[in-house]
N, C-alpha and C positions, 0 to 999 in steps of 0.2 A: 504494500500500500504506500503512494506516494505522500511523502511529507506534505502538512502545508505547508502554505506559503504565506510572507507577511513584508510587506514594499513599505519602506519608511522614507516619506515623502518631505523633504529641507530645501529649505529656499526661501529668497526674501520674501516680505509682503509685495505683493503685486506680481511674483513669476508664473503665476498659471497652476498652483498648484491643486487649487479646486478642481480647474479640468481635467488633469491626468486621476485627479482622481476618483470622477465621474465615468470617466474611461473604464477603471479596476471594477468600479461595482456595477459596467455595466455586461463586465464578463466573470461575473458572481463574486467577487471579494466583499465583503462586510468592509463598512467604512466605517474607523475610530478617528475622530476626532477632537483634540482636545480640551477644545473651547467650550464643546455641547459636555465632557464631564465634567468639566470644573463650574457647570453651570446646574449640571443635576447635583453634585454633592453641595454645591452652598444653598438649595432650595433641603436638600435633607439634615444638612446641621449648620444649624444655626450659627456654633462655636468659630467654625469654618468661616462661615460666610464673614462673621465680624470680623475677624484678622483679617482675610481676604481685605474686605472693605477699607481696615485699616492702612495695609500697606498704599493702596491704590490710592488714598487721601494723602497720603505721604510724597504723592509720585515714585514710589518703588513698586514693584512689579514681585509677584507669587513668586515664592520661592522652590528654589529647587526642591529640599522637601517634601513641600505641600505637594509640587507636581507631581513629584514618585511616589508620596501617599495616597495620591487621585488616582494615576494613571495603572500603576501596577495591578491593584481589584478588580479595577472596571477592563483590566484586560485578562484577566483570572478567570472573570463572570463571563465574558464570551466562547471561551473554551479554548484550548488547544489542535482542534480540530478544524479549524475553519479558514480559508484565507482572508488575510487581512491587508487594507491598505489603510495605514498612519499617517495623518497629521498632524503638526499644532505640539507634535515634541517627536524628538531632543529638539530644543534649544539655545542649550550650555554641553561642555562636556562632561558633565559629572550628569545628565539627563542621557545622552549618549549611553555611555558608561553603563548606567542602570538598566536601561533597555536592549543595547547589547548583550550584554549577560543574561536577561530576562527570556528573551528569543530564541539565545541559544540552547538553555537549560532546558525551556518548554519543548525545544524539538524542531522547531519553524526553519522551516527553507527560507531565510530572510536575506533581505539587500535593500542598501540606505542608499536613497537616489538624492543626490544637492544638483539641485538647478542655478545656475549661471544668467544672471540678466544685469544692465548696469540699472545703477540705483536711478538715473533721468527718466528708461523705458520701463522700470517697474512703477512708478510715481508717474507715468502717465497712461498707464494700463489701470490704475486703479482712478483718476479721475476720470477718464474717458469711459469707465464702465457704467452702465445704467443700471445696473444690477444694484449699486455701493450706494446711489445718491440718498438714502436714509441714513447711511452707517456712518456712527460717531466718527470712525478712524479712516475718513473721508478730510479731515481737516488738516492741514500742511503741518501743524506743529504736530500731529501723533503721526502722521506721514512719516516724519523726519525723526521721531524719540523709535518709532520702530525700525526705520532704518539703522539709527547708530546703535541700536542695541544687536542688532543682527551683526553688522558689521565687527561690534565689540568682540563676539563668539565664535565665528565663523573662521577665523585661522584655528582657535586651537580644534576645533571638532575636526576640520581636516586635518592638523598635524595626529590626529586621534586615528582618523582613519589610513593613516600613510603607515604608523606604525607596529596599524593590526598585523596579526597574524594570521587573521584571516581574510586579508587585501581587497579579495577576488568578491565579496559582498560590500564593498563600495565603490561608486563610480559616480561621475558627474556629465551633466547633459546640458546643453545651451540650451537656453528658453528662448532665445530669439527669434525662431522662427514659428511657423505655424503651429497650432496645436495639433493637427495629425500628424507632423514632422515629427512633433518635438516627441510622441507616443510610441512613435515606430524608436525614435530612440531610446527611452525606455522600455520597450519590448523587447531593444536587442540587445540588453544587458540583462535580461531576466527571463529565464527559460520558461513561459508560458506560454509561449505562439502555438504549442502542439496541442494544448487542452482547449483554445478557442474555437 
């Protein structure tokens, strides 16, 4: 019986990530996302939710922690059976880190795909989308605090991934071009073409 599988999807705000991974469940992967957990656990404790709220009045952002106390159950409760495509973490490398290990221990045929896009054509993929014109982080100043936080992480998670040892489950894709482009590239670093 073939292993699942589990695509953990990195990249700025604004590279397309939502599409590749509308793509994954539309050739049965279960979609984890992890904005929609960190949204269902502060509706179920309250304790959470406060801290959450706290930091975020602070202008600091959820802590690593809290993510891998969120993230690790709510991927527990889906089973080890299933294919999955991930967003919304890792990250940081210490979120990396956690989910690497988690992946591998579970059994999962897994591979970490970072997309490539400059921060001008990802910041105008998201005003130019009609999708966003409700969404808070549609505004230049969270535009640009999520940019520099991306920015902040994203060397050490690839010096993370340069010095796996197991290489061959991370690889990186330009988002510049089309979304069926940018798909087929993702497809050809992930052996699912034969089960579609």
């Amino acid at each position: 019986m073939p292993k699942p599988k589990a695509v953990v999807l990195i990249g700025p705000p604004g590279c397309g990530k939502g599409t590749i991974k509308r793509r994954f469940t539309e050739i049965g992967f279960i979609p984890f996302e992890m904005s929609d957990e960190l949204k269902k656990r502060m509706k179920k404790d309250p304790e959470f939710h406060a801290a959450a709220d706290d930091l975020m009045a602070r202008g600091e952002l959820i802590t690593d922690e809290m993510i891998v106390e969120t993230a690790i159950p709510a991927l527990m409760e889906m089973g080890c059976n299933r294919d999955l495509v991930i967003s919304g973490i890792p990250r940081t490398i210490g979120q990396v880190a956690v989910l690497d290990e988690y992946l591998a221990k579970r059994g999962y045929d897994y591979y970490f795909c970072v997309f490539n896009l400059t921060e001008e054509a990802c910041k105008n993929r998201i005003l130019q989308d009609p999708n966003r014109t409700d969404r808070r982080d549609n505004d230049p100043d969270v535009i640009d605090a999520r940019m520099e936080y991306y920015r902040q992480h994203i060397p050490s998670i690839e010096r993370y991934f340069d010095l796996a040892v197991n290489e061959e489950r991370f690889f990186w894709v330009s988002a510049a071009d089309s979304p069926i482009e940018v798909w087929e590239k993702v497809l050809a670093n992930i052996p699912v073409r034969a089960s579609i």
